[in-house]
PDB file of the backbone (N, CA, C, O) and the ligand in Angstrom, with CONECT records:
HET     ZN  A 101       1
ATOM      1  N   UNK A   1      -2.416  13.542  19.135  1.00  0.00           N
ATOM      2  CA  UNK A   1      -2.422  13.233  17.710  1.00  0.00           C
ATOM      3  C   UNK A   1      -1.383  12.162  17.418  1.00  0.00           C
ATOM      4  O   UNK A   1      -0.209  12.164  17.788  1.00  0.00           O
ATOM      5  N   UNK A   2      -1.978  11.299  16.731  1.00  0.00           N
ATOM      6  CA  UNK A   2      -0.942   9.769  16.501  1.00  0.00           C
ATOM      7  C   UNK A   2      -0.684   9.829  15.102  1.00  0.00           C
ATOM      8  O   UNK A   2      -1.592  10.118  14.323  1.00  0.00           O
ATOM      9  N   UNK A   3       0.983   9.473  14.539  1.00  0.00           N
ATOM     10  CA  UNK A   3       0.745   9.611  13.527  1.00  0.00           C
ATOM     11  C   UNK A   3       0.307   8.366  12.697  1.00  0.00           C
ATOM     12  O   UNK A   3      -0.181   7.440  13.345  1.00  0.00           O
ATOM     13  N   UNK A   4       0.410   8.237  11.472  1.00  0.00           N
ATOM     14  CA  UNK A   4      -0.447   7.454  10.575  1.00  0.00           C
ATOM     15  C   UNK A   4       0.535   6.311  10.542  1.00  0.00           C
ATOM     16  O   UNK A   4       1.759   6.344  10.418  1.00  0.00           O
ATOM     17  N   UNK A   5      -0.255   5.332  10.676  1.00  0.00           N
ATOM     18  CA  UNK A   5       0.847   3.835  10.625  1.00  0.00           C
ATOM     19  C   UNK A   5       0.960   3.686   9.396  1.00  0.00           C
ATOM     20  O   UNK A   5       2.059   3.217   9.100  1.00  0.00           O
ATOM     21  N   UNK A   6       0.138   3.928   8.337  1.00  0.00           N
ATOM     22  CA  UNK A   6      -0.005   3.796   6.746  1.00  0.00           C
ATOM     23  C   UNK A   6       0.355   4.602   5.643  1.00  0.00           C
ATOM     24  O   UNK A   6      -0.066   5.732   5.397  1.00  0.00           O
ATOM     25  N   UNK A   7       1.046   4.031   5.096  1.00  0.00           N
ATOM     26  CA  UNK A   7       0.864   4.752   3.487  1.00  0.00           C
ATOM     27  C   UNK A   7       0.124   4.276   2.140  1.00  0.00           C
ATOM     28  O   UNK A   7      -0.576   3.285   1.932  1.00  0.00           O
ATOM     29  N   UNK A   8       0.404   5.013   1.551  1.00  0.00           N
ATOM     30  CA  UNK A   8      -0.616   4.401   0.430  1.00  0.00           C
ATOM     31  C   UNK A   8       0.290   4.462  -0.779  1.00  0.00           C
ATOM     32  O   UNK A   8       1.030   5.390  -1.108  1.00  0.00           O
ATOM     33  N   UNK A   9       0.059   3.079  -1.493  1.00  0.00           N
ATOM     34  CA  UNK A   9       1.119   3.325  -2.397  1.00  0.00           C
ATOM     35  C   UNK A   9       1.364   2.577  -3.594  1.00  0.00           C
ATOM     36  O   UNK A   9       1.604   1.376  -3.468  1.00  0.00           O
ATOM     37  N   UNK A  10       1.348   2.947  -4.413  1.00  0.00           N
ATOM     38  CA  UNK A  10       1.029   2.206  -5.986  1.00  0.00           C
ATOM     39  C   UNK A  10       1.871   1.095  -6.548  1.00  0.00           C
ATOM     40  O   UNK A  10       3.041   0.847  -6.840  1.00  0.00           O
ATOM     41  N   UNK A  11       0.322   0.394  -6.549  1.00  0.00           N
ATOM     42  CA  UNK A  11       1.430  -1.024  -7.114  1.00  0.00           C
ATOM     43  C   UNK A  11       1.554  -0.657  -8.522  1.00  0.00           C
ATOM     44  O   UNK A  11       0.856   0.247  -8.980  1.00  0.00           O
ATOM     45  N   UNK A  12       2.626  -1.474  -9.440  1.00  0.00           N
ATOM     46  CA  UNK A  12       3.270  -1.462 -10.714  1.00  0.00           C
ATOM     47  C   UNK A  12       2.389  -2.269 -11.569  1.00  0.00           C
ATOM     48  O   UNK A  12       2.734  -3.433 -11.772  1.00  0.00           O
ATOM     49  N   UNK A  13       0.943  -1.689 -12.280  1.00  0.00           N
ATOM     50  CA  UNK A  13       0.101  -2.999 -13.241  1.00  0.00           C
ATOM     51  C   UNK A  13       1.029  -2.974 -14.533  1.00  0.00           C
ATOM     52  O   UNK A  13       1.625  -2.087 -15.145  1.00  0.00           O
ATOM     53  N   UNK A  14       0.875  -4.404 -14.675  1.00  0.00           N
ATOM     54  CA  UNK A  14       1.661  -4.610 -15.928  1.00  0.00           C
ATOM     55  C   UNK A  14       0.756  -4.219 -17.195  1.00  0.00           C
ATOM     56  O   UNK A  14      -0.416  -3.854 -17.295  1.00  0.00           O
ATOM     57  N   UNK A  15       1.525  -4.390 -17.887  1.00  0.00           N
ATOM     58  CA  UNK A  15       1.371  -3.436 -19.521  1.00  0.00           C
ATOM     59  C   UNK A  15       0.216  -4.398 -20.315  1.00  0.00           C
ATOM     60  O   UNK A  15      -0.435  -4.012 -21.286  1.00  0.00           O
ATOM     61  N   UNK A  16       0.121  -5.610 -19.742  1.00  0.00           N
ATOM     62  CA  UNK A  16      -0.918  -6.493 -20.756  1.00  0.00           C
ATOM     63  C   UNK A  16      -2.070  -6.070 -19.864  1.00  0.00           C
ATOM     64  O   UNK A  16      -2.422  -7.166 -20.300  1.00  0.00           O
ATOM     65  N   UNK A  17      -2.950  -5.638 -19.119  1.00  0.00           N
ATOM     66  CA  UNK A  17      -4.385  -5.377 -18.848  1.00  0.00           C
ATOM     67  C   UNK A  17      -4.734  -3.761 -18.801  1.00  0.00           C
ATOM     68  O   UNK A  17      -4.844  -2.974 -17.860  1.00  0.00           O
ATOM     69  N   UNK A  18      -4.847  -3.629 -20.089  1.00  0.00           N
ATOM     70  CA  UNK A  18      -5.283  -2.372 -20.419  1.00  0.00           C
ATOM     71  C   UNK A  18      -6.318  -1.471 -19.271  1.00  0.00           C
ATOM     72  O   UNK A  18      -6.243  -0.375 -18.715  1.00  0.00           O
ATOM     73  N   UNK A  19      -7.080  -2.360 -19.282  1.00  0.00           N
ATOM     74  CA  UNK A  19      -8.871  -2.017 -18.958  1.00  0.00           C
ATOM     75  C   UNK A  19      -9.070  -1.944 -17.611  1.00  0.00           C
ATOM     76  O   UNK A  19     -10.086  -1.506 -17.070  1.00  0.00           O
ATOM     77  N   UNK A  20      -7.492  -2.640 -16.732  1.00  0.00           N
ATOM     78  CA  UNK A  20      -7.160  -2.553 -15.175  1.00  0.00           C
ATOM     79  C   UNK A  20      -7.087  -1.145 -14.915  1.00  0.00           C
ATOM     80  O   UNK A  20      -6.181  -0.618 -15.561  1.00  0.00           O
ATOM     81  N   UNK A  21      -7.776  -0.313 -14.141  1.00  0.00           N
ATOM     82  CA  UNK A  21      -7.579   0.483 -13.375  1.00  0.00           C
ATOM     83  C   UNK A  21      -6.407   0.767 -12.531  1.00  0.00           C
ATOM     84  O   UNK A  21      -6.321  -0.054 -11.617  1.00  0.00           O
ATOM     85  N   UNK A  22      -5.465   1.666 -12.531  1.00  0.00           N
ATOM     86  CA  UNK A  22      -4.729   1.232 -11.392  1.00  0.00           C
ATOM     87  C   UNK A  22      -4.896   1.636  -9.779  1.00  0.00           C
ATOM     88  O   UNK A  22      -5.393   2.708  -9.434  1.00  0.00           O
ATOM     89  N   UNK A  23      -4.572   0.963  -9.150  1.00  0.00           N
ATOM     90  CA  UNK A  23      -4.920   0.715  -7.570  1.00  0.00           C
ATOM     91  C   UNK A  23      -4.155   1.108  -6.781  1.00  0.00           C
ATOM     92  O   UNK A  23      -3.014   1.127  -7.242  1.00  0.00           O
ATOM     93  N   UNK A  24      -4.232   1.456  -5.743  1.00  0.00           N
ATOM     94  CA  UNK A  24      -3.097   2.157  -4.839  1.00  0.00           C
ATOM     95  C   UNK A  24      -3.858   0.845  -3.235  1.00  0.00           C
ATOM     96  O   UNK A  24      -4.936   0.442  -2.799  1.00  0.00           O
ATOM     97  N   UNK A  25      -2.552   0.728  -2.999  1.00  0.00           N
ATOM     98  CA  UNK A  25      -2.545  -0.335  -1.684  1.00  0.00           C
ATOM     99  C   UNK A  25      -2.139   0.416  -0.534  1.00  0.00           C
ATOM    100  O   UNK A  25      -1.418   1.406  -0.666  1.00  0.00           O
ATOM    101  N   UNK A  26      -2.529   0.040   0.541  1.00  0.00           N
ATOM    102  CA  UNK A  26      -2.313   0.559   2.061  1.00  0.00           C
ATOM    103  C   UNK A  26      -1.055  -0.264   2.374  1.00  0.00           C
ATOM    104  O   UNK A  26      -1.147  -1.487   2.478  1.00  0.00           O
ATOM    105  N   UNK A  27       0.083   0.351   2.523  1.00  0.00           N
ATOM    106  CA  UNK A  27       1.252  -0.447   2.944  1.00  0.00           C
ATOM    107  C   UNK A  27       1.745   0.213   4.313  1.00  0.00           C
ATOM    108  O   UNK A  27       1.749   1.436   4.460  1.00  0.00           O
ATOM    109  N   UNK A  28       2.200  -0.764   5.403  1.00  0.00           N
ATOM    110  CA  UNK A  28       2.944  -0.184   6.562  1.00  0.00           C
ATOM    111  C   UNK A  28       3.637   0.333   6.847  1.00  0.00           C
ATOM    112  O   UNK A  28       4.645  -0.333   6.613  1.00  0.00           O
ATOM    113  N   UNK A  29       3.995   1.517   7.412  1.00  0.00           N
ATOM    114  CA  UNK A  29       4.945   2.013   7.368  1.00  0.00           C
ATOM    115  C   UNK A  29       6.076   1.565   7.527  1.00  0.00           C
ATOM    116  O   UNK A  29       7.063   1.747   6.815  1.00  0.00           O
ATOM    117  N   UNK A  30       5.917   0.613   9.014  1.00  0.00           N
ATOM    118  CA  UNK A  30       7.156  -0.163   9.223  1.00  0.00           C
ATOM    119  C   UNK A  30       7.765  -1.207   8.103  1.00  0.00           C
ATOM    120  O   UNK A  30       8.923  -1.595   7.954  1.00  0.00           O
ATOM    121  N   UNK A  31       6.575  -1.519   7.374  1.00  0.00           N
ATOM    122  CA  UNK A  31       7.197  -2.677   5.822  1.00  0.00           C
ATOM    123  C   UNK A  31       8.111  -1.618   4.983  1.00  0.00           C
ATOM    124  O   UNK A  31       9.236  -1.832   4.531  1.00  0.00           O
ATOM    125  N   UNK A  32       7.337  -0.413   4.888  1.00  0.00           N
ATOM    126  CA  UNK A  32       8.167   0.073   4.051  1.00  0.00           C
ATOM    127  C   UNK A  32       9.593   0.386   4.076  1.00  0.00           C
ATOM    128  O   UNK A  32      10.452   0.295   3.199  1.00  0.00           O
ATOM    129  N   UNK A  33       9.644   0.810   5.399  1.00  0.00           N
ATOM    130  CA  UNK A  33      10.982   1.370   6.186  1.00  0.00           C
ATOM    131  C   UNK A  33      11.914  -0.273   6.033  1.00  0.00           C
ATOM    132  O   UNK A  33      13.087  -0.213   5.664  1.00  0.00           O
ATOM    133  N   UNK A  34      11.466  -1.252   6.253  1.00  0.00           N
ATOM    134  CA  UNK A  34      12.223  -2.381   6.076  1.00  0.00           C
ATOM    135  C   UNK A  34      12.197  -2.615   4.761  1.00  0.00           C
ATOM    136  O   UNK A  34      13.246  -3.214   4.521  1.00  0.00           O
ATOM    137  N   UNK A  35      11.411  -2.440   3.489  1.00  0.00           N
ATOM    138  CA  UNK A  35      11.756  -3.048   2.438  1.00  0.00           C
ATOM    139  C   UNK A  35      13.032  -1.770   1.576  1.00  0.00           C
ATOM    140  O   UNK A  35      13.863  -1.919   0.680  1.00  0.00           O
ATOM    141  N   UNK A  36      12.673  -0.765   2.283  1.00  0.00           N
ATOM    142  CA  UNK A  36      13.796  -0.038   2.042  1.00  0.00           C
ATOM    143  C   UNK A  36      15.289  -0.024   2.484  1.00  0.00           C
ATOM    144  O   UNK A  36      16.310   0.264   1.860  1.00  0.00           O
ATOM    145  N   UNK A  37      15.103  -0.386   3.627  1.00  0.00           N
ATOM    146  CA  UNK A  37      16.529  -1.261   4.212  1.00  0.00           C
ATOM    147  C   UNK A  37      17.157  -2.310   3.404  1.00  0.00           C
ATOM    148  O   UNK A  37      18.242  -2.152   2.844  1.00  0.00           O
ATOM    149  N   UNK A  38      16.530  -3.277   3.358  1.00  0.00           N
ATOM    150  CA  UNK A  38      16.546  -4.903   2.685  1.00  0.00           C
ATOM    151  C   UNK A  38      16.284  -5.120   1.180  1.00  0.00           C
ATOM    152  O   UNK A  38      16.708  -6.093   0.556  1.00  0.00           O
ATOM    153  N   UNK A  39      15.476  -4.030   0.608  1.00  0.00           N
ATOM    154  CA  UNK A  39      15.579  -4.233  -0.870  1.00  0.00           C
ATOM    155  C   UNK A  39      14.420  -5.223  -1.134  1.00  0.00           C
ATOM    156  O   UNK A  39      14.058  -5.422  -2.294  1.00  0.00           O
ATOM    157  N   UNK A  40      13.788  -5.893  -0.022  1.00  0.00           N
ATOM    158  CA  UNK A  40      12.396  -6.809  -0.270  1.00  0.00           C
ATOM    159  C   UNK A  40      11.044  -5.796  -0.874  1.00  0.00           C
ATOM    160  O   UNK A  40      11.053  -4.599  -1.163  1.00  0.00           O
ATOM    161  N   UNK A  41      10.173  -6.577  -0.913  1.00  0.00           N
ATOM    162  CA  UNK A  41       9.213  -5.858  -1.567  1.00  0.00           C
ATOM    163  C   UNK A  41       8.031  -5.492  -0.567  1.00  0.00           C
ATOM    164  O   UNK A  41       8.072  -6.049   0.530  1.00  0.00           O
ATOM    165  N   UNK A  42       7.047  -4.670  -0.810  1.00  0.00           N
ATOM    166  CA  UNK A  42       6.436  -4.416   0.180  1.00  0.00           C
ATOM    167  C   UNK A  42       5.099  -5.673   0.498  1.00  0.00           C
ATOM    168  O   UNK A  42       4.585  -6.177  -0.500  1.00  0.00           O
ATOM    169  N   UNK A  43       4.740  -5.993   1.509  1.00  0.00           N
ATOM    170  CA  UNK A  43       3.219  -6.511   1.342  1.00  0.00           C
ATOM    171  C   UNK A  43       2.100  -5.115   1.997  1.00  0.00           C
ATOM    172  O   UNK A  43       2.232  -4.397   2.988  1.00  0.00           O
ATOM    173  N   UNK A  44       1.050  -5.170   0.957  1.00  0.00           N
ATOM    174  CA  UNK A  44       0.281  -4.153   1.113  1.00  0.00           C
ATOM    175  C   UNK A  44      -0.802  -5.065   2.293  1.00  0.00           C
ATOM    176  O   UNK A  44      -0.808  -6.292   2.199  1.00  0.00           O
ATOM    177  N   UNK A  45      -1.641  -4.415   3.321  1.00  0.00           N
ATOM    178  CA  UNK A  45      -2.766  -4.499   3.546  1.00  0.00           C
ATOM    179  C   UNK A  45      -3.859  -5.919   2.874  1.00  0.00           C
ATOM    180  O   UNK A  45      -4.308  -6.603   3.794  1.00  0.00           O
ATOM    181  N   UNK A  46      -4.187  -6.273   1.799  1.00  0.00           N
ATOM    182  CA  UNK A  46      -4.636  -7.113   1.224  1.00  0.00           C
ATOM    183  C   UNK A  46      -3.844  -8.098   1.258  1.00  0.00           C
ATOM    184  O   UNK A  46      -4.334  -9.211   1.447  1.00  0.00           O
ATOM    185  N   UNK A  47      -2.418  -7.957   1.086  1.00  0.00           N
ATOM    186  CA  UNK A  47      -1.627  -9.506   0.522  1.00  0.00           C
ATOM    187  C   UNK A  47      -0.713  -9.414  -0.621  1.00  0.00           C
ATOM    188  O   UNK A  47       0.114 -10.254  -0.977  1.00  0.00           O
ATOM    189  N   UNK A  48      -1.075  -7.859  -1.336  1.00  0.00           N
ATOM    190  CA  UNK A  48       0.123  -7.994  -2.419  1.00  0.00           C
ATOM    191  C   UNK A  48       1.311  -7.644  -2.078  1.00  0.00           C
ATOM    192  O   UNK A  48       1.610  -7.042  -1.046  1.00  0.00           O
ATOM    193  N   UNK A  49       1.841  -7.910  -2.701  1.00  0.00           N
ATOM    194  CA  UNK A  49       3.515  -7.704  -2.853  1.00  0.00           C
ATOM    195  C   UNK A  49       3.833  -6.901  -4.074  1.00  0.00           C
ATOM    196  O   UNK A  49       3.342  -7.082  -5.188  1.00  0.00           O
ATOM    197  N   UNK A  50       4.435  -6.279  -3.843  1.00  0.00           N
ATOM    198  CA  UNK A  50       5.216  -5.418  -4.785  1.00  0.00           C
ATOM    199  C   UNK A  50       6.298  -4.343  -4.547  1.00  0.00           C
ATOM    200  O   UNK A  50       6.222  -3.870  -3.413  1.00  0.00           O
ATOM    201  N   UNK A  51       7.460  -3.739  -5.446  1.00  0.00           N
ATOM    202  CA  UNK A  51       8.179  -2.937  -4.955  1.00  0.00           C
ATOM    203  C   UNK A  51       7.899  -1.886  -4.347  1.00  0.00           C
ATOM    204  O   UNK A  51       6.932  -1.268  -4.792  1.00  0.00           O
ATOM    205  N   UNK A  52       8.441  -1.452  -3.436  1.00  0.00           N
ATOM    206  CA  UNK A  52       8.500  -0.398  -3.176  1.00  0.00           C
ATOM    207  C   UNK A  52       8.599   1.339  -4.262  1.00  0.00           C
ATOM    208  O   UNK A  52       9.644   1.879  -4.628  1.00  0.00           O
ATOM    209  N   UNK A  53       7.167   1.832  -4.528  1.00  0.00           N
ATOM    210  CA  UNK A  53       7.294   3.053  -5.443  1.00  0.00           C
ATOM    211  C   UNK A  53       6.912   4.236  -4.438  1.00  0.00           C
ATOM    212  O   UNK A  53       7.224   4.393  -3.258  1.00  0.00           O
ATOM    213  N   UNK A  54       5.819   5.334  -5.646  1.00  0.00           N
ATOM    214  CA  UNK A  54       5.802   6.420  -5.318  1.00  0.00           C
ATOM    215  C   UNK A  54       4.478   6.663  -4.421  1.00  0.00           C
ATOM    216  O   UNK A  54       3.742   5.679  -4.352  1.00  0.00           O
ATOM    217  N   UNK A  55       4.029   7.900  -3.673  1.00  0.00           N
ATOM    218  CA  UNK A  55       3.086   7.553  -3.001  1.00  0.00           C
ATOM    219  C   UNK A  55       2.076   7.927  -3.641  1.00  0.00           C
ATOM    220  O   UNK A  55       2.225   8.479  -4.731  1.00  0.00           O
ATOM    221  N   UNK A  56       0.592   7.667  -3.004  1.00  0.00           N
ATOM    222  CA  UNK A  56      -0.634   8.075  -4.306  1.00  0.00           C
ATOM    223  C   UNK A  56      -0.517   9.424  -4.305  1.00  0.00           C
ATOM    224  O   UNK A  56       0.111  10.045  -3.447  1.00  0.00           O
ATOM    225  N   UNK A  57      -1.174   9.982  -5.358  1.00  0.00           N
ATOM    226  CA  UNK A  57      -1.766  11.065  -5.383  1.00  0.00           C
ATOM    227  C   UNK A  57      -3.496  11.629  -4.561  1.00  0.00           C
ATOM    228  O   UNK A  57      -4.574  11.271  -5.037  1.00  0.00           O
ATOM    229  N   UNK A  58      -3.363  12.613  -3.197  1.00  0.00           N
ATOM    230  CA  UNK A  58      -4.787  12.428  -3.511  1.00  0.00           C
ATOM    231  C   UNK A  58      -5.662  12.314  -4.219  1.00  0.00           C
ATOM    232  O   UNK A  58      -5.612  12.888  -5.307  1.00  0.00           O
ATOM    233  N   UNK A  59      -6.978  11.396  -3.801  1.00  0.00           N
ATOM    234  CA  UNK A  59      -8.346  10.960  -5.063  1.00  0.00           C
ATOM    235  C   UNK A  59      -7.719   9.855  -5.650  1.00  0.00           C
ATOM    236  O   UNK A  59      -8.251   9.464  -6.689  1.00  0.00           O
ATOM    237  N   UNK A  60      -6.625   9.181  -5.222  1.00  0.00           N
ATOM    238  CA  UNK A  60      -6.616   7.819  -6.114  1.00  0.00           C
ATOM    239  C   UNK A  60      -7.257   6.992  -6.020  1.00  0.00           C
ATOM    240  O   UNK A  60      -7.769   6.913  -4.903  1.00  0.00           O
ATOM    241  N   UNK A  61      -7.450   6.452  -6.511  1.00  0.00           N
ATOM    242  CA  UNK A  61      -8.258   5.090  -6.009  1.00  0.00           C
ATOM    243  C   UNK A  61      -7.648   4.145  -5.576  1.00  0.00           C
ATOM    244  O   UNK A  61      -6.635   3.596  -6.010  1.00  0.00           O
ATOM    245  N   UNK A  62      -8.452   3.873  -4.433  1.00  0.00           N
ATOM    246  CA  UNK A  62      -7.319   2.304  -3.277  1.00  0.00           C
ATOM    247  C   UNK A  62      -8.345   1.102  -3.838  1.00  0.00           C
ATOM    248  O   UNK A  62      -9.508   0.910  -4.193  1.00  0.00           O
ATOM    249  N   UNK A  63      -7.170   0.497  -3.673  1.00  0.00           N
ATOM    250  CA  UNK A  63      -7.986  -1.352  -3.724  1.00  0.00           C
ATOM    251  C   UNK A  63      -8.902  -1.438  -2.362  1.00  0.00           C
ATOM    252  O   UNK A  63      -8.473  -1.160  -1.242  1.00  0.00           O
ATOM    253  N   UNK A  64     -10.379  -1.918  -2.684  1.00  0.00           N
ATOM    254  CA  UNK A  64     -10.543  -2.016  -1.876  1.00  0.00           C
ATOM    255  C   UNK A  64     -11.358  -2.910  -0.605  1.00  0.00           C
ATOM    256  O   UNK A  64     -12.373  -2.935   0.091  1.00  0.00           O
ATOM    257  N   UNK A  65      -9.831  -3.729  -0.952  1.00  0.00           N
ATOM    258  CA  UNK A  65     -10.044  -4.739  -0.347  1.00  0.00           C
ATOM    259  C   UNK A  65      -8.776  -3.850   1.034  1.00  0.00           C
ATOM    260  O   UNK A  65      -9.138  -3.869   2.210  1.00  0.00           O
ATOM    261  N   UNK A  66      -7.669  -3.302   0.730  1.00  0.00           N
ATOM    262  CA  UNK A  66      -6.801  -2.731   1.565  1.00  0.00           C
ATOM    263  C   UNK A  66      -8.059  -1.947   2.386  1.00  0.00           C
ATOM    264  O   UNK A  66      -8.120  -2.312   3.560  1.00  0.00           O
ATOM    265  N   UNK A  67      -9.056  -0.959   2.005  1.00  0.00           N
ATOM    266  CA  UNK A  67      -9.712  -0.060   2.133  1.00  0.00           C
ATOM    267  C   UNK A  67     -10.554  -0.673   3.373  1.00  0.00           C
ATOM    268  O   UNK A  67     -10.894   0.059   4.303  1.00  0.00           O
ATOM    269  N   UNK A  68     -10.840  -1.900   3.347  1.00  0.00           N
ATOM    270  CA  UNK A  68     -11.304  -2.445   4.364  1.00  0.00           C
ATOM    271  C   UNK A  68     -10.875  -2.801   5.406  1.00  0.00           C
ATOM    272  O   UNK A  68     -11.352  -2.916   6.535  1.00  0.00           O
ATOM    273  N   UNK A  69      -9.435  -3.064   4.730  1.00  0.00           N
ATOM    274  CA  UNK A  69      -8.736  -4.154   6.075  1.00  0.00           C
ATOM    275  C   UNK A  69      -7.991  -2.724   7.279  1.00  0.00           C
ATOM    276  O   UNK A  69      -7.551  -2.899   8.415  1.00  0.00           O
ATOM    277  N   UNK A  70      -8.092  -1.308   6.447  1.00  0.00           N
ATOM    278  CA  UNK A  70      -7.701  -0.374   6.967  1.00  0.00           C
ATOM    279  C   UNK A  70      -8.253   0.466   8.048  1.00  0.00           C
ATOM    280  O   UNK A  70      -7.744   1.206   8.889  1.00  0.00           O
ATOM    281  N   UNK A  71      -9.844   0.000   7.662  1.00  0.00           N
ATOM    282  CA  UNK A  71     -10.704   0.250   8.580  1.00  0.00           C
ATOM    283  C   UNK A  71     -10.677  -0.364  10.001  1.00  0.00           C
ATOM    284  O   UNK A  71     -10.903   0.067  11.132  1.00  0.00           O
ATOM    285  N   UNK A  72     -10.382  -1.305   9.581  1.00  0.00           N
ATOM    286  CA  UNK A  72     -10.243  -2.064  10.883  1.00  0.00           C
ATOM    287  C   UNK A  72      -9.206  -1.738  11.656  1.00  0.00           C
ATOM    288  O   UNK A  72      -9.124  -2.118  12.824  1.00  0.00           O
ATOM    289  N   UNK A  73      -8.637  -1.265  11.282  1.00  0.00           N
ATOM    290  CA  UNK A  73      -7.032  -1.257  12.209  1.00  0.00           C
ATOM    291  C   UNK A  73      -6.885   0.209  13.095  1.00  0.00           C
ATOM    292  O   UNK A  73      -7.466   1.240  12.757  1.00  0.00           O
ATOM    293  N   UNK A  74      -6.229   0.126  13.980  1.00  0.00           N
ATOM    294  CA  UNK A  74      -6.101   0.984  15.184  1.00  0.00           C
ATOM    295  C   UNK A  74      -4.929   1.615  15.542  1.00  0.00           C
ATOM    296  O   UNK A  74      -3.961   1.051  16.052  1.00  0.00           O
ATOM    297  N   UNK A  75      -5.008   2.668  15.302  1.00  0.00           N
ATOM    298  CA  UNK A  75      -3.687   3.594  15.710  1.00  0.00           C
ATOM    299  C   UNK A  75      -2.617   2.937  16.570  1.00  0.00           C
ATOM    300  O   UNK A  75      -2.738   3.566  17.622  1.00  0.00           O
ATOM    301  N   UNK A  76      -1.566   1.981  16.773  1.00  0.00           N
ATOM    302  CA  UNK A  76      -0.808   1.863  17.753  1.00  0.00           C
ATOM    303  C   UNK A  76      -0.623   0.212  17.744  1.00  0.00           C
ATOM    304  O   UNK A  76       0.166  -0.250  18.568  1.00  0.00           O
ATOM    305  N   UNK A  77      -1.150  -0.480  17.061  1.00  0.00           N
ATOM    306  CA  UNK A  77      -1.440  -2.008  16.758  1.00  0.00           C
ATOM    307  C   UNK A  77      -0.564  -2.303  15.648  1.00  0.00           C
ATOM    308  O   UNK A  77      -0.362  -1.863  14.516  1.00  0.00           O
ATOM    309  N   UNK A  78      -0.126  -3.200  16.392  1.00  0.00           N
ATOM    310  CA  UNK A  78       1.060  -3.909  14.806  1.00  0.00           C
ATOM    311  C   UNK A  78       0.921  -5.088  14.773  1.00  0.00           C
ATOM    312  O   UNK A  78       1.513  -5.757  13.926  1.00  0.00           O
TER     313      UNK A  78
HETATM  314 ZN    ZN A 101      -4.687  -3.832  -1.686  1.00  0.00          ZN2+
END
């Protein structure tokens, strides 16, 4: 059993797009562990950037464009 290279984890939508859904991104573990070191921000799976927050709740909904790029990826690959 390998553990999970990923987390999932909510980006911050700003207050002007009401009608935005919010999205939860696939971020690395290892990004996270470094943006927590360094104070940088995370890049999710897709390409965003954003701080480092809380993790989803199961049933959130992922972006899913992360959702794809997650598929692809392989236990042990960095
Ligand atoms: Zn994403």
């Amino acid at each position: 059993m390998s553990a999970p290279i990923t987390e999932v984890l909510e980006r911050p939508v700003e207050e002007t797009s009401d009608d935005t859904p919010k999205l939860f991104h696939y971020v690395r573990k290892a990004k996270i562990a470094e943006s927590a070191v360094l104070g940088t921000h995370v890049v999710a799976l897709c390409g965003e950037t954003f701080p480092v927050t809380k993790a989803a709740k199961p049933g959130s909904p992922v972006c899913p464009d992360c959702e794809r790029i997650f598929k692809t990826l392989r236990p042990g690959t960095d």
